[in-house]
N, C-alpha and C positions, 0 to 999 in steps of 0.2 A: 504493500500500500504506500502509495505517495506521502511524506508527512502533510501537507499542508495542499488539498487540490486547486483550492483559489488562486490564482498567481496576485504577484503585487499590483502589476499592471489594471487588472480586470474588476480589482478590491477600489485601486481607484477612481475607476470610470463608476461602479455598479453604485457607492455613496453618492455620489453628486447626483447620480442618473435616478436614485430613488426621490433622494431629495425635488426632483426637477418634476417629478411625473405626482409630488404629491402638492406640487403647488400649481400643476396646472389643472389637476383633479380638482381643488379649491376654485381654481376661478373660473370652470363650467360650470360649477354648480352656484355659484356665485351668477355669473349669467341667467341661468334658470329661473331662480329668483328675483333677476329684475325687469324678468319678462311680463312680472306683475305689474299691471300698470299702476299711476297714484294719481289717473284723473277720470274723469267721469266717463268715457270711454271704455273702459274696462267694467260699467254696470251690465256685460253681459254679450256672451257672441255666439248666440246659439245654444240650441234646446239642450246639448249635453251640457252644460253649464249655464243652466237657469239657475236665479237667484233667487233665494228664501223671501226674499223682498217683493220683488214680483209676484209669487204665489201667493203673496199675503196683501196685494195690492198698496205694498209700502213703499215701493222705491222712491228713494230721495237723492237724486245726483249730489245735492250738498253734503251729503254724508259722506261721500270720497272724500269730497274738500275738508271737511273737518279731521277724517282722519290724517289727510298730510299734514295739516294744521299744528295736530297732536304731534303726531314724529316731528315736526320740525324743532316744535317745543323744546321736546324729549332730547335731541339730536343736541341742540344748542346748548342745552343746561349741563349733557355730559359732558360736552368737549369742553366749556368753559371751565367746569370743574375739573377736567385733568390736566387742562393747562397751566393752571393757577397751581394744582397740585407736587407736579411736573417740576415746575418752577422753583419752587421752596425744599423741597428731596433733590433738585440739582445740587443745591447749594450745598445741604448735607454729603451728599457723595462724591461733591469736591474734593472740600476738608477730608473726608475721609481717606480717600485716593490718598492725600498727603500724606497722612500716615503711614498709609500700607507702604509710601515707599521709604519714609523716613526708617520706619523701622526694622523691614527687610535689609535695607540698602547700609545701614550701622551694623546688619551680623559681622562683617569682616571688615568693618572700619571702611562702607564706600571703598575700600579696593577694586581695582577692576582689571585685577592678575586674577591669574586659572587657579581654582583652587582643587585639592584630591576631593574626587566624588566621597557621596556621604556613604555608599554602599557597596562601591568600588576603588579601592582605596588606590589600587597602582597605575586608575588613570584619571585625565583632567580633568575638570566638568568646569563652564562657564562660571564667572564670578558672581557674587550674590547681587552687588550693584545690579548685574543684565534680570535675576531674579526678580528684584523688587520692581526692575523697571517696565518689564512683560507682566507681571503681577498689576501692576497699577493701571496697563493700559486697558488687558484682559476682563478687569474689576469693573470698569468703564463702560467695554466693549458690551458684558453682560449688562450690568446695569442699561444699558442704551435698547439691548434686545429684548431685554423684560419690557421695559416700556413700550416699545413698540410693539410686540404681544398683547398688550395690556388694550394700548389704545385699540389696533387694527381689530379687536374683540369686540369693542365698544362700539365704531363705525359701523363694523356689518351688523349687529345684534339692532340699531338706531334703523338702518336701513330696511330690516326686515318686519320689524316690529307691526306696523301697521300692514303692510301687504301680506303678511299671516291672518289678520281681522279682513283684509276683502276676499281674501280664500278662503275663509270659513262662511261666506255665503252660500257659496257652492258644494259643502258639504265639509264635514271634520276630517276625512281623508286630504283633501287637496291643499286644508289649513296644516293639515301634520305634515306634508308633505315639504312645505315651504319653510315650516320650522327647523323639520330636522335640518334640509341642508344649509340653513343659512350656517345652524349649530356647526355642521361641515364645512365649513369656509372655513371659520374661527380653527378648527379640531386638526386639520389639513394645512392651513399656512402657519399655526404654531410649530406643530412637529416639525413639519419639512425646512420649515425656516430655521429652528434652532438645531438640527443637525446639519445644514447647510452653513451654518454660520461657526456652527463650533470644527467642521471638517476643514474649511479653507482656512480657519487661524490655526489650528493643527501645521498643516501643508506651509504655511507662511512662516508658522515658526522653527518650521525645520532648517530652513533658509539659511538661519542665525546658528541653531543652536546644534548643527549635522547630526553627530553618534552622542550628542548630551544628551538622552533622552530622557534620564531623572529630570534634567534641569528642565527640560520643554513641558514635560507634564506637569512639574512642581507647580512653574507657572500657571498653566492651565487650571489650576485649582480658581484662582484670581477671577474666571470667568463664571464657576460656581457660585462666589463668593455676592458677588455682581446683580446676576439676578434672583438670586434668595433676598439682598439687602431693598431690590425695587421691590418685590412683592410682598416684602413685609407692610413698608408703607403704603404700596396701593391694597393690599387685605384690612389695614386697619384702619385707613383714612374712606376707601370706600363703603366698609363694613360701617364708621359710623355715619357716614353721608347717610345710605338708607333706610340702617335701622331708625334716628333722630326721627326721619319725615314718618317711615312709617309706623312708629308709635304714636307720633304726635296726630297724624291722619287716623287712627284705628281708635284711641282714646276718647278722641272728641268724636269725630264724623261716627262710627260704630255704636260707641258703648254711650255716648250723652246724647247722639242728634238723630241715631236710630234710621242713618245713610246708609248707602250700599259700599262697599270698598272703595269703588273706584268715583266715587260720583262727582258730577264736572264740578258740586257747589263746594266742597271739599278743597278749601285754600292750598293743603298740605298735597293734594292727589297727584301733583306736576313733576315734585320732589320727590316723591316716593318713588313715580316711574323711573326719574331720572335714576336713582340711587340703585334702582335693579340694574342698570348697566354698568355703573363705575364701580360696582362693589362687587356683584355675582357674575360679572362677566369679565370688567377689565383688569377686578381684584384677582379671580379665578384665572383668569389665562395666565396671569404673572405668577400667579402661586405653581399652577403646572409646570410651567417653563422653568420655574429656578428649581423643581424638584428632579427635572429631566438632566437640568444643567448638573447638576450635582451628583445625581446619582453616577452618570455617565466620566466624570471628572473624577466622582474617588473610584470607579474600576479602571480606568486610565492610569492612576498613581500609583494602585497596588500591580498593576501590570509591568509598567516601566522598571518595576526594579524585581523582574521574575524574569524570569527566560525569554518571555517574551520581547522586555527591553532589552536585555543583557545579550541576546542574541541579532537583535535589531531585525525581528520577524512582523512586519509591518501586516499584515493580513490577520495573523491572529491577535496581535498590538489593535487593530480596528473593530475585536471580533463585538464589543458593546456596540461602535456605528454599524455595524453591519446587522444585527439584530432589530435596532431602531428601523434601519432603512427594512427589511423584510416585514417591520409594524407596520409601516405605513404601507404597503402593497396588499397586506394580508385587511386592514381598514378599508382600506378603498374598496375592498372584494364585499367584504360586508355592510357596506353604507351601500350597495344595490339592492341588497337584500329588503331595505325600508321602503327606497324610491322608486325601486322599479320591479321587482321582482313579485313581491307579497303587497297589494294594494289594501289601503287602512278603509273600511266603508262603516265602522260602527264606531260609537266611541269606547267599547269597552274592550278593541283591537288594540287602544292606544299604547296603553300600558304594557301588554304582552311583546308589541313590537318593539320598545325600547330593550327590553330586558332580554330580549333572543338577541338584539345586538351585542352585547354583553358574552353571550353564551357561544354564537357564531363566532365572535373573534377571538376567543379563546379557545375553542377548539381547534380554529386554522393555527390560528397561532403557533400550538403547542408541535404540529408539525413544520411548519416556520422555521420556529428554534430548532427541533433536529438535522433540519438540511442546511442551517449554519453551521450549527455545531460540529456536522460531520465534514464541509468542506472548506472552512475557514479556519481547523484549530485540526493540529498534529495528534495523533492517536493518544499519545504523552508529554506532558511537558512539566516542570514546574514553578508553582504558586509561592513568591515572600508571605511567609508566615511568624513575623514577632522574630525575626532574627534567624529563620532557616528558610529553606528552600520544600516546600511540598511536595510530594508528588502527584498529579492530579490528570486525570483520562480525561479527550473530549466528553465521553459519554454521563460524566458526572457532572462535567460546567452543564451542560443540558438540562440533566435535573435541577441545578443549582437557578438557573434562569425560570424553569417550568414550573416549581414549588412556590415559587412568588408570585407565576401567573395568575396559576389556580389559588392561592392562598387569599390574592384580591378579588376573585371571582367569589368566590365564600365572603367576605367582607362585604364586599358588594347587597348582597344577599340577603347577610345578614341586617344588612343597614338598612333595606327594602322590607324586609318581615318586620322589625322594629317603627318605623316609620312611615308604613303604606295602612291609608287605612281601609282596606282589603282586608285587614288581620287582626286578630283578637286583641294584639296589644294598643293600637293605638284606639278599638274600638270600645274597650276599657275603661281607658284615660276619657274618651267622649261620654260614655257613660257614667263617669264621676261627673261629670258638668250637671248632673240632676242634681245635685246637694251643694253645687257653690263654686266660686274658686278655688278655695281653700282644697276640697278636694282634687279637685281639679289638681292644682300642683303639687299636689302628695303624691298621686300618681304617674304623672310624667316625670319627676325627679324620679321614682323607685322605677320606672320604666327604662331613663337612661343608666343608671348603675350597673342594671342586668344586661343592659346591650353590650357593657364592654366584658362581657365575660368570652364569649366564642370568638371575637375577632382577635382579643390578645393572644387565646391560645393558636390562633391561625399564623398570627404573625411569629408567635414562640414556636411554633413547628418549623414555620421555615426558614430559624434562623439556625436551629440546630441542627436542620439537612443541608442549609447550603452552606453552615459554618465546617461542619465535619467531613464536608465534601470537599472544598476548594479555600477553606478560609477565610479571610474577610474578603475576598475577592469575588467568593463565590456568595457572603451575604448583599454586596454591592449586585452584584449580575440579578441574585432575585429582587435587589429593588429594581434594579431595570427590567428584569421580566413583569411588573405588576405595572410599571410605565410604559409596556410596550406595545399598548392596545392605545394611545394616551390619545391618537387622535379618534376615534370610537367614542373615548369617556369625556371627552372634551364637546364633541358633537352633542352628545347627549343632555351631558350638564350643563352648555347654554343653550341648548332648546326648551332648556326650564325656564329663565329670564324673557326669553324672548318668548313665547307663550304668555307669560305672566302680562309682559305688557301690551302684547294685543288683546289680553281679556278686559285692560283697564283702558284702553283705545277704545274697546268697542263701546262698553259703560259710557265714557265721556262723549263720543260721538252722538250716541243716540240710537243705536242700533237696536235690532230685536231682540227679544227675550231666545228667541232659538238660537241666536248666534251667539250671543252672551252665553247659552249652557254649552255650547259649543267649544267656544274659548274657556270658560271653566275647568271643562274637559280637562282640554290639554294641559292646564294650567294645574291640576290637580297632578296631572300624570308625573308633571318637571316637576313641582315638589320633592317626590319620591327621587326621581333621577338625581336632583340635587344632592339630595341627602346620598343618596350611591356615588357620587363626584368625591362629597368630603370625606367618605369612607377610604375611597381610594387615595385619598391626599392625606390622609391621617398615616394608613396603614405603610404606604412607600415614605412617607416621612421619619417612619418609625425604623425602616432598614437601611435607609438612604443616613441616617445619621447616626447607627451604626457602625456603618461600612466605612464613614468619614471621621467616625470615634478612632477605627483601629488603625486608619491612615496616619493620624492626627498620633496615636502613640508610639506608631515606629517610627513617625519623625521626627519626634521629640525626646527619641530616645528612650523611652520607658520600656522597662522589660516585663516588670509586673505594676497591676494596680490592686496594692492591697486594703482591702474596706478598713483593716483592724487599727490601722498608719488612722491616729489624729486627723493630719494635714488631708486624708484622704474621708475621711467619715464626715468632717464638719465642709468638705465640698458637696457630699453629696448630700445634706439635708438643705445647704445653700441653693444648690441645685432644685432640689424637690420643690424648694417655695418658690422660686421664679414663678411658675406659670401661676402658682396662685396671685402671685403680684402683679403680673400680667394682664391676667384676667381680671383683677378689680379693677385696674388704669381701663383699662377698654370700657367694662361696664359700666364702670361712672362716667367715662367720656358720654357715652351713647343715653345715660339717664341725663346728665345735663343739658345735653343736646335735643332731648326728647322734651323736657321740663320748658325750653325756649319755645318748642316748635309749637306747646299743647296753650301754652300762653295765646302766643298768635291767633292759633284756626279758633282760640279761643275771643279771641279779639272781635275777627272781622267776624264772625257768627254773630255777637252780641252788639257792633256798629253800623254793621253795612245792612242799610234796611234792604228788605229782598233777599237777601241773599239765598236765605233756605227756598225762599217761592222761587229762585232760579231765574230772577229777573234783572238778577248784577251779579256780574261777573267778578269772581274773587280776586285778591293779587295772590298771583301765584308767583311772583317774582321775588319778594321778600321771603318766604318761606326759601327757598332755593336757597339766596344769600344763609339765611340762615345754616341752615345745614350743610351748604358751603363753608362759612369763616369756623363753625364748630367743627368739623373733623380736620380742618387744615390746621385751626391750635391744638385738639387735642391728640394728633398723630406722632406726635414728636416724642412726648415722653415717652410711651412703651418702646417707641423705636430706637430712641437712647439708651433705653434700659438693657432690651437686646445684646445691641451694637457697642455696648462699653463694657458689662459683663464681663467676657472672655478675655477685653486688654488688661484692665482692673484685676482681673486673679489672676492672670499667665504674670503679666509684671510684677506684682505685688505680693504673692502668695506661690509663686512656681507653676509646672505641671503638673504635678501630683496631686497638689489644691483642685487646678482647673481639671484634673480629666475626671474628679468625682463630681465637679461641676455639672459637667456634660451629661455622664450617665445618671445622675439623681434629674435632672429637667427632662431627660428621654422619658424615665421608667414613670416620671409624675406628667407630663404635658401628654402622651399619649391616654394616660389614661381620663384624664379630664377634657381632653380635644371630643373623645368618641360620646363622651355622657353626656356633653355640651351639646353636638350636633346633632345627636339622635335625639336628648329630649326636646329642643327646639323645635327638630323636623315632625315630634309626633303631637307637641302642642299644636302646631298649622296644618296638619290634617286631620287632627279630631275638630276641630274648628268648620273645616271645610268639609267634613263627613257629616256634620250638623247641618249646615248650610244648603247641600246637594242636596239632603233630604231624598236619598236612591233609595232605600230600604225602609220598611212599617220600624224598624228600632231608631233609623238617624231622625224620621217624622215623627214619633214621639219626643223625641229630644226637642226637635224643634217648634218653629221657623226660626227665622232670622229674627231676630228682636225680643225672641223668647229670654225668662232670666238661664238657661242653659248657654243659649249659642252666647249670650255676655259672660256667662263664666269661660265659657271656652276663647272666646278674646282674649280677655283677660289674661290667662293665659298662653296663648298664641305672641301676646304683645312680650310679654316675663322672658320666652322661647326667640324671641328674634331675636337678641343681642349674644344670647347661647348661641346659639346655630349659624348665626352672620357676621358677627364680628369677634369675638373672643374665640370659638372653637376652632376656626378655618384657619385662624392667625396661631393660635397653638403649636400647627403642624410646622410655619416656618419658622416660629422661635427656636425648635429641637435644631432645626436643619440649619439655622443659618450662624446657632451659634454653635457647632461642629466644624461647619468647611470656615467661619472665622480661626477657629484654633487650630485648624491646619494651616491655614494661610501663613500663620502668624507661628506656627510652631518653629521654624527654626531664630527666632528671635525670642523667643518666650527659653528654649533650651539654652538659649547663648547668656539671657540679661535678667530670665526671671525668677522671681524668687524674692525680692530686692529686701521686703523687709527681713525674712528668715535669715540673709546676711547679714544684718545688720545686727545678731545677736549671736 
């Protein structure tokens, strides 16, 4: 048998070429969808696509116009807010950049002589000045590409939003249809984009840095580092933009004025849509991105300095891009399955359809990764492991990749049974709403506790198969095996936002009650999806920071981390509390923010005569602001809190401090990430399982206005700052302050410690 079938040449052409074919898959489907039209012309072209309207003798040409109206609204209030955002997190990750190079660039005193590699001692490697200084550009470079993830999210999701409400005339099929793929734009030019982007700076820095290849990956971390640091700020600055509105919208409008969600007289309702894009979409695509960037950067680290490096085996050194690129071929095979293959005609297809997406791409998948694994990686080779050299079979990286798939595919699942309410648990928690709030969140609290019991053991299964198989290398590959469907889960979890906001399009335009259950629908379904998004972003957060724990102690030289070591036990209870600190900085940001916003709608409710008769139109311009200047002041402290951490204990207390750091925030932020967002997600659909009123049990609970469906607000409102801003942000604090302490690990082994010297 050949060791290695792929040649280098063909490893080169076949990444850029996947890359290529999954962004031009993005922007036919993207065409597709703007084949919709946004003016009055589009009320209808023929009897297969007759309009609910017409048969109900409603049509109203104005009604297009309102809904561009809305999107344009919706459109303008996002972009202003991420530019503003944008703006202010520049500035932070200037200064930062400084840093990173100041304090790289002082491991060797700014020399910029060759120094003996850190794991080959008898030859050169690049000086650490060229380190700090590809570190600081790469930190940049990500940072730059989170963003752009972020926004290009936002744009399409604005863009589709309304033209999902004029396809739901035509039936919930042709409205699912428009949602999924916008979802696939977003799902398709993130993935394709950030391995396109992290392949050519690979290629570029070899330019520099030839046979250094510790040094070039070292580097490469710095691009990790980048966009985990964007996505913290847009998860938490987004997260509290629209939890604020949408408490302050759901308090008053809901629970005091006894409105529908979305209703035009509701001051708050502009912001709230707005906030569905800059938080669940353009906060979410940046979160995916830095979890992709990272996981793929620490199996690059622990590769470079295993045979794969040591031998300068370029194909099986690419075998994570090459994996990623076979995700996106094996995604694209499965997003036919929604659009074109299996046609949506009921709305209780909706849900099944999302969830065979899920199940289709993992099963392709899982042959995917063996036709990599067999022809991209030599029969044997061996893995750095903590100071030795492993020995490890392609056929075990396989497993090591496949056990994370399926591990997410169970989490997924699991986070779907927890939070659809289809299923006894959350139809439970709806059935507490007969005796009050109170019950009400006795039960979703004891609901979320129990959800994190199957997915941690999911996640502890497959860190002990892909540990014992291949070592941290092979826990880093199952985090990229559970991100390697990512444009599939990306698809799916912003077809929940965008659903969301053509159901509160349709509300505010004026539209029918048919289209409005319509949009429900769908809107009910992306809940669920959602909540299966942050499972996936919890669960690879959890191996992804791992895999950059064990990077992060072979660079720093640590041989053991023992709990029983002082310096080691009081890191890791330091550790454990972060995320609770964390998570109070969020929660009050998003209560303070909400407390302004409930002032307001409280305002013009009680000034503006008309207003409830819907004969003056609210400002919805002030509320925006609001929830604008609120999450732009209060993003900053949790983000500092993060991002100073790991300098704070590496310099001041060592690595021994900081690596108990790291593992106490893992072993405590995973677990509170998962009870956060599942009990969130199961407050918002016993809410809306009351609401739909589908079953003789949710009509007893109800109607709308009943004192049940206001406990179940009530709670639903307690559930949005869980589920939208504090739990999703969880996932990046573990990850980003890991590949920080790698980044920063060989100056942390060189200088830190500083007080323990001093005594």
């Amino acid at each position: 048998m050949v060791d290695v079938m792929l040649s280098d040449m063909l490893t080169v052409i076949l990444i850029p070429l996947a890359a290529i074919i999954g962004i031009g898959f993005s922007l036919f489907q993207w065409y597709l969808v703007s084949k919709v039209s946004l003016t009055s012309s589009a009320m209808g072209n023929g009897l297969s696509d007759r309009l609910i309207e017409d048969e109900e003798c409603l049509s109203d040409h104005g009604v297009v116009a309102r809904c561009a109206e809305i999107q344009n609204a919706i459109s303008e209030g996002a972009t202003s807010f991420l530019f503003t955002e944008y703006k202010y997190v520049g500035l932070f990750m200037s200064a930062f950049a400084v840093l990173i190079f100041l304090f790289l660039g002082s491991v060797e005193g700014f020399s910029i002589k060759e120094q003996p590699c850190t794991y080959s001692k008898d030859k050169l490697c690049k000086p650490a000045l060229a380190n700090a200084f590809f570190s600081t550009v790469l930190f940049l470079l990500g940072a730059g590409t989170s963003l752009f993830s972020g926004y290009l999210g936002m744009k399409i999701a604005t863009y589709a939003n309304a033209r999902t409400t004029l396809e739901a005339r035509k039936g919930v099929g042709k409205a699912f249809i428009t949602a999924f793929r916008s979802g696939a734009v977003m799902g398709f030019l993130l993935a394709a984009n950030g391995l396109l982007v992290l392949y050519i700076t690979i290629l570029l820095l070899k330019l520099y840095y030839g046979d250094d290849w510790e040094g070039l990956f070292e580097a490469i971390t710095g691009y990790g580092l980048g966009g985990s640091s964007m996505a913290l700020f847009g998860r938490v600055a987004g997260g509290i933009y629209t939890k604020a509105a949408d408490v302050g919208a759901d308090l008053v409008g809901k629970v005091e004025k006894n409105i529908p969600e979305d209703d035009p007289r509701n001051p708050a309702v502009i912001a709230d849509n707005v906030g569905d894009n800059v938080g669940d979409i353009a906060g979410m695509g940046s979160d995916l991105f830095g979890s992709y960037a990272e996981s793929s950067c620490a199996a690059l680290v622990v590769a470079s300095i295993s045979s794969f490096g040591i031998n300068h085996e370029l194909t099986a050194m690419c075998y994570p891009l090459l994996i990623s690129s076979m995700g996106i071929i094996v995604c694209l095979l499965t997003t036919l399955f929604a659009t074109d293959i299996f046609e949506i005609k009921l709305i209780k297809e909706i849900e099944p359809a999302l969830k065979n997406q899920l199940i289709i791409s993992t099963v392709l998948m899982t042959f995917g990764i063996a036709i990599v694994s067999w022809i991209a990686l030599p029969p044997s080779f061996t893995i750095f492991s903590f100071g030795v050299q492993k020995d490890v079979t392609n056929w075990q990286l396989f497993f090591c990749v496949a056990v994370g798939l399926w591990a997410g595919l169970i989490i997924g699942f699991v986070t779907e049974y927890y939070t659809s309410n289809a299923y006894s648990p959350v139809r439970d928690v709806a059935d507490a709403c007969k005796t009050g709030a109170a019950t009400n969140v006795i039960f979703g609290l004891a609901l979320g506790y129990k959800s994190v019991i199957i997915p941690i053991f999911a996640i502890a299964l497959s860190i002990f198969v892909s540990f014992s198989l291949a070592a941290m290398y092979g826990v880093a590959m199952a985090a990229l095996g559970m991100l390697s469907t990512i444009a599939t889960g990306l698809a799916i979890d912003a077809y929940g936002p965008i659903s969301d906001n053509a159901g509160g399009i349709a509300e505010m335009a004026g539209m029918s009650h048919h289209i409005c259950e319509r949009t429900d629908a769908l809107d009910a379904a992306g809940n669920t999806t959602a909540a299966i998004g942050k499972g996936f972003a919890i669960g690879s957060a959890a191996l992804v920071s791992l895999a950059l724990f064990g990077a992060f102690v072979s660079r720093a030289n640590i041989t053991t981390v023992d709990v029983l070591t002082p310096t080691v036990f009081i890191g890791l209870l330091v550790g454990a509390m972060l995320p609770y600190w964390f998570s109070a900085m969020t929660m009050k940001s998003v209560g303070s923010a909400a407390l302004k916003m409930v002032e307001e709608v409280r305002r013009q409710f009680n000034t503006l005569p008309g207003l409830m008769e819907g004969t003056v139109k609210p400002d919805y311009t002030t509320c925006v602001k609001i929830s604008t200047d609120a999450s732009i002041k209060e993003m900053i402290p949790p983000g500092a809190l993060v991002m100073l951490t790991p300098l704070i204990v590496g310099f001041f207390f060592g690595v021994e401090t900081l690596s108990g750091v790291l593992v106490g925030a893992l072993v405590s932020g995973v677990q509170i990430a998962i009870s956060a967002s599942n009990t969130g997600g199961a407050w918002d659909n016993a809410k809306k399982y009351i609401e739909a009123g589908a079953s003789d049990h949710a009509r007893l609970l109800g109607p709308k206005g009943s004192d049940s469906h206001k406990a179940a607000v009530i709670g639903d409102t307690i559930g949005d700052p869980l589920k939208d801003t504090s739990g999703p942000s969880l996932n990046i604090l573990i990850k980003l302050m890991a590949v920080e302490s790698l980044v920063f690990a060989p100056f942390f082994a060189t200088h830190g410690g500083f007080l323990f010297k001093l005594f």
